[in-house]
C-alpha positions as CSV (number, residue, x, y, z in Angstrom):
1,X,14.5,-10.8,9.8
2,X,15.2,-8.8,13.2
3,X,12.5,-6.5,13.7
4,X,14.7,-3.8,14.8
5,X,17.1,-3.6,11.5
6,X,15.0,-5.1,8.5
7,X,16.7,-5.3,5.2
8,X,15.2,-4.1,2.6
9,X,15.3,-6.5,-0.8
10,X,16.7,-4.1,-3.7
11,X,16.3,-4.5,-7.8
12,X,18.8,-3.1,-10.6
13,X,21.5,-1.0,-9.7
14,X,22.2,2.3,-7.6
15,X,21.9,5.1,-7.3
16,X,18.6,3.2,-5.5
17,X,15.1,6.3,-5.9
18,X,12.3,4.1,-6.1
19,X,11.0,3.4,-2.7
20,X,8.1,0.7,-2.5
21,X,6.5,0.6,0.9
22,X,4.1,-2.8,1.3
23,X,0.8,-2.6,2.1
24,X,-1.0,-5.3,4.8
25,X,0.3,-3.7,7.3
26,X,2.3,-6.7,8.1
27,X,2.5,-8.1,4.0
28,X,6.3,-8.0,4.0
29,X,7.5,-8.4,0.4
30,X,4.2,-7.8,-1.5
31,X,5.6,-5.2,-3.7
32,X,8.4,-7.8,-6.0
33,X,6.5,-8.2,-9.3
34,X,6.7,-4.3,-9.1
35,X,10.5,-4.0,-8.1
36,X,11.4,-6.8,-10.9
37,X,9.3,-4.9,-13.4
38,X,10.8,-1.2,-12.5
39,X,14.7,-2.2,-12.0
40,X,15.5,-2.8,-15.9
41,X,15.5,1.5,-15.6
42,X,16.3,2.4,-12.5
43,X,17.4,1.2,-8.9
44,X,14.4,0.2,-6.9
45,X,14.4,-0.4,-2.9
46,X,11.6,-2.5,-1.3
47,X,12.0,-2.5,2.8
48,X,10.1,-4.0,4.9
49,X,8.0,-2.6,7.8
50,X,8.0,-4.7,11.1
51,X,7.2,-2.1,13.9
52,X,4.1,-2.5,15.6
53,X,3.2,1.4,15.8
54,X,2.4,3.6,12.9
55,X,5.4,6.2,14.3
56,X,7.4,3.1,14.3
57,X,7.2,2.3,10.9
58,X,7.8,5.4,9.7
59,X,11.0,5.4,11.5
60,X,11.9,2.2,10.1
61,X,10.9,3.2,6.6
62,X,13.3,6.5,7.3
63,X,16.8,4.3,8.7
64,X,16.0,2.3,5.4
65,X,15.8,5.5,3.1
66,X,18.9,6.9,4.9
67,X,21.2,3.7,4.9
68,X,20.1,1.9,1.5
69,X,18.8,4.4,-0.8
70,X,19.7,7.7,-2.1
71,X,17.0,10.7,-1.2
72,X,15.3,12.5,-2.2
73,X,13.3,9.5,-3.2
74,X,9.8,8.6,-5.5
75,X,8.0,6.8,-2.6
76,X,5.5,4.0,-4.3
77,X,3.0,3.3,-1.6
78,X,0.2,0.3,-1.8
79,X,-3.1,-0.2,0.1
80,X,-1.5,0.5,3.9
81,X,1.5,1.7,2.1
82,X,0.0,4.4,0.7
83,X,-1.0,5.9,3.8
84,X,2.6,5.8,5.3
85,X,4.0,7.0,2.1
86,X,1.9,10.3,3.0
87,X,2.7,9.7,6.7
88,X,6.6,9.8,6.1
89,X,6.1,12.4,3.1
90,X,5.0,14.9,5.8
91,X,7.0,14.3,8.4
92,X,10.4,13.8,6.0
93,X,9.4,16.2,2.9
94,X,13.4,16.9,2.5
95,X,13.7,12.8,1.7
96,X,10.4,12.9,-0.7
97,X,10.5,14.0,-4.4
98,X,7.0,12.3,-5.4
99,X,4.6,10.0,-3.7
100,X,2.5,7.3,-5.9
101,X,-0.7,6.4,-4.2
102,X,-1.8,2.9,-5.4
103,X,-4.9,1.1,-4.2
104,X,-5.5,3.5,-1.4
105,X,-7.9,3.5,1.0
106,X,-9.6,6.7,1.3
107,X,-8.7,9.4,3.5
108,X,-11.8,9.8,5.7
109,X,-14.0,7.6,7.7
110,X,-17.1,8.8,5.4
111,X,-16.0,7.4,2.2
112,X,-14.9,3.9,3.8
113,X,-18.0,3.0,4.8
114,X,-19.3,1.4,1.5
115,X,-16.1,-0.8,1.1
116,X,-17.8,-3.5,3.0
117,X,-20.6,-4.1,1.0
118,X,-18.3,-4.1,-1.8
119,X,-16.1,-6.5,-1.0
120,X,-18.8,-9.0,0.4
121,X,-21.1,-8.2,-3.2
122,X,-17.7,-10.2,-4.7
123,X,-17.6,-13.1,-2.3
124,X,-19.7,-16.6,-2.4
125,X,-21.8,-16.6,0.9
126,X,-19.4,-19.7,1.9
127,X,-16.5,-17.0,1.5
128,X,-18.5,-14.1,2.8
129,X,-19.2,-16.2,6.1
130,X,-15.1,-17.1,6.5
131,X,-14.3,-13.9,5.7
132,X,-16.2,-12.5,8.6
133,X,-14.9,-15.3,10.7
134,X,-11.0,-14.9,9.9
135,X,-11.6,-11.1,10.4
136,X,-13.6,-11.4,14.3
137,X,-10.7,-14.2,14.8
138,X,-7.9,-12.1,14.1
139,X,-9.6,-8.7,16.0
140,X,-9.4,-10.2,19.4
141,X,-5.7,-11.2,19.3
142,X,-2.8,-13.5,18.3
143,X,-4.5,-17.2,18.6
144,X,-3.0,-20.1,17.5
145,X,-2.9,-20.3,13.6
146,X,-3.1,-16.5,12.9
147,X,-0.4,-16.4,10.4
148,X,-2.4,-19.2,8.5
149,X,-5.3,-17.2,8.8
150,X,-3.8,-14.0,7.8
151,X,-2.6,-15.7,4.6
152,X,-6.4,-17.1,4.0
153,X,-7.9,-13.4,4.5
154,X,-5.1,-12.0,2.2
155,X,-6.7,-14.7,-0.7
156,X,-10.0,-13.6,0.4
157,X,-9.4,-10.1,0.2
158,X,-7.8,-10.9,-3.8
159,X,-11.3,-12.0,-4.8
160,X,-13.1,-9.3,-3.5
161,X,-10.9,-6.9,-4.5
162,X,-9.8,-7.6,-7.8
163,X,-11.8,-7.5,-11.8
164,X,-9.6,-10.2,-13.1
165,X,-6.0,-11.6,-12.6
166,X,-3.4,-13.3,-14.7
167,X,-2.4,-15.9,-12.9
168,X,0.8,-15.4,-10.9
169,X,2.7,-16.8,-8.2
170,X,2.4,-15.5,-4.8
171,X,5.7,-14.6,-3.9
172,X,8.0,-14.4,-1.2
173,X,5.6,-12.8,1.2
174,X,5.7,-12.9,4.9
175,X,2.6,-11.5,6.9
176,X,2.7,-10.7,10.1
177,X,0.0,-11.0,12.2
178,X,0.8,-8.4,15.2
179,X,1.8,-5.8,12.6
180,X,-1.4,-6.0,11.3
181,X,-3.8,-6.0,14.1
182,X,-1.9,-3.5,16.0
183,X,-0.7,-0.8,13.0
184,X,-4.1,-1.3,11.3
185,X,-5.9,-0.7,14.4
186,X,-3.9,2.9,14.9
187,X,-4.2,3.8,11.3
188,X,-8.4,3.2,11.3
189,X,-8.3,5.5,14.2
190,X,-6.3,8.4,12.8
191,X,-8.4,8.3,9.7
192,X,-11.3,8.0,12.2
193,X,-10.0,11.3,14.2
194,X,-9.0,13.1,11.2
195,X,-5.2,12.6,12.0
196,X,-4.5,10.9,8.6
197,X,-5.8,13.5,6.7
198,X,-4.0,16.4,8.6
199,X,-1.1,14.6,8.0
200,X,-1.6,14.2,4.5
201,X,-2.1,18.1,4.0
202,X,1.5,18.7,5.0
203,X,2.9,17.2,2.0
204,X,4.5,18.7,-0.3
205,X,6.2,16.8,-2.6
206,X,3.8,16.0,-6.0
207,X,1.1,13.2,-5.8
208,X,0.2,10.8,-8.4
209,X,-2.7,8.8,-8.1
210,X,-3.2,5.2,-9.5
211,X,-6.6,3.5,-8.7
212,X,-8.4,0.6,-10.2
213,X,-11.9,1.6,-11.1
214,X,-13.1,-1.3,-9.2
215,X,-10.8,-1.6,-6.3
216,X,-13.5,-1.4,-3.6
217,X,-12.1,1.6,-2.0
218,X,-13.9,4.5,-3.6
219,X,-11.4,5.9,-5.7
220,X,-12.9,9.4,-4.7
221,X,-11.6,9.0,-1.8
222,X,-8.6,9.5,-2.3
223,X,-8.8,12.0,-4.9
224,X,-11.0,14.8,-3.4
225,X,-9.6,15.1,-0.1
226,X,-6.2,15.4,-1.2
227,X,-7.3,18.1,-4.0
228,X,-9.3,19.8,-2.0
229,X,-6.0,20.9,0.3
230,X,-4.9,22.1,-2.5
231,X,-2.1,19.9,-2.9
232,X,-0.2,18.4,-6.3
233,X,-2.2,15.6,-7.2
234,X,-2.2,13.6,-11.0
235,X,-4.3,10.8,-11.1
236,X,-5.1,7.9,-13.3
237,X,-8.1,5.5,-13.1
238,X,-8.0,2.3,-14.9
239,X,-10.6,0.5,-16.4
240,X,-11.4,-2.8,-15.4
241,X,-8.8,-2.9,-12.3
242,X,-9.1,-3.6,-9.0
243,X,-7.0,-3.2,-6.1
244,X,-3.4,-4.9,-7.4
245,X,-2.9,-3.6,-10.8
246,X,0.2,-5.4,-11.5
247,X,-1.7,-8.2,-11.8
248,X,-4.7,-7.0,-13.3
249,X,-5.2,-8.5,-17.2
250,X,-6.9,-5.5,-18.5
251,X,-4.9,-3.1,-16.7
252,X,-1.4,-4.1,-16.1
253,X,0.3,-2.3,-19.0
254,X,-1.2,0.7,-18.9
255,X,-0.6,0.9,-15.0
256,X,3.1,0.1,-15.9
257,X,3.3,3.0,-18.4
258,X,1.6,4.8,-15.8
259,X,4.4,4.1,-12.9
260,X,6.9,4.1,-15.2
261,X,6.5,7.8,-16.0
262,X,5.7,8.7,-12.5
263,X,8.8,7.3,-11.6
264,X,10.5,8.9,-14.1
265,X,14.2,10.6,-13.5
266,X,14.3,9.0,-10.1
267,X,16.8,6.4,-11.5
């Protein structure tokens, strides 16, 4: 895939109004089981992010809306992707008819700082210790092996962050390491600085929420900040979900009815 005209992977049929931007960043192709489950209704696009800047990717995200898909669209954002949803929602509002925040990580610096202890209250100590070292390993550069251990932090990360999976196969992902350390880097920093969440008070197409109850980022969060700007925000917490509710067993259906009527009319 040329990282300067990715091509998106697209379910059902056109007229294509589902957006779904992948989370990571750098988890190309996370978002299928959601695409294959949404395209028996409506046309569904999934491109794939593989700037290294957050301004990047929202350009990207914006030549694959223009050349594959048919705006206004519903952008479906998850984790990361949630983030640039809003970050392209603000900066493109005539391309946006909704956003759909899943799994995503709060808005403000204040309300991260308990995900942490989450996610390491989920993990053996044998997992805690090589989560901690895939994390410092990953922070200083590109060494040898960092795709592998990008993968191994992604598996990680699904035991902390999940209640309990079906099991599933893990799909035609790719992860890119660079993407990650360098977009994730900006994007902590704008939340840091407040940049995130100035951004995110420009938007003005509607805002529906979906958040596992015990996905470790606080599902408040997300919630508050966005209300209190006064902006159009649903919101639906699930019981018994964590951060992927696709695959969650006590969760999955309802956060399908959930999408499906969020996504509603887009097809």
């Amino acid at each position: 895939m040329s990282s300067d005209r990715p091509v998106p992977r697209r379910y059902g049929r056109s007229p294509f109004r589902v957006v779904l931007v992948h989370g990571g960043p750098g988890a190309a192709g996370s978002l299928a089981p959601v695409g294959q489950a949404l395209a028996t209704s409506r046309g569904v696009l999934e491109p794939w992010q593989s700037a290294r800047t957050v301004a990047g990717e929202v350009e990207e995200l914006r030549a694959q809306i223009d050349r594959y898909a048919d705006p206004p669209v519903v952008l479906v954002g998850h984790s990361w992707g949630a983030w640039l949803s809003l970050l392209f929602a603000a900066e493109h509002p005539d391309r946006v008819s909704r956003v759909v925040l899943i799994g995503s990580g709060p808005l403000r610096a204040r309300d991260a700082r308990d995900i942490p202890r989450r996610r390491e209250e989920r993990l053996s100590p044998a997992e805690r210790e090589e989560f901690e070292g895939i994390d410092r390993k990953l922070s200083r550069g590109s060494p040898r092996g960092a795709g592998a251990a990008l993968r191994r932090l992604s598996e990680l990360t699904e035991v902390s962050d999940s209640y309990c999976l079906v099991a599933h196969p893990k799909g035609r992902v790719r992860v890119d390491p660079r993407v990650y350390r360098e977009v994730w880097a900006e994007a902590a920093e704008m939340r840091r600085s407040g940049a995130l969440l100035r951004a995110a008070r420009r938007v003005r197409a509607s805002i529906t929420v979906l958040h596992g109850k015990d996905d470790p980022h606080p599902f408040d969060g997300v919630v508050q900040p966005l209300r209190s700007a006064r902006l159009k925000v649903d919101a639906v917490l699930f019981e018994r979900c964590g951060h992927a509710p696709w695959w969650e067993r006590y969760a999955r259906t309802a956060f399908f009815r959930a999408l499906r009527a969020a996504t509603r009319g887009a097809g």
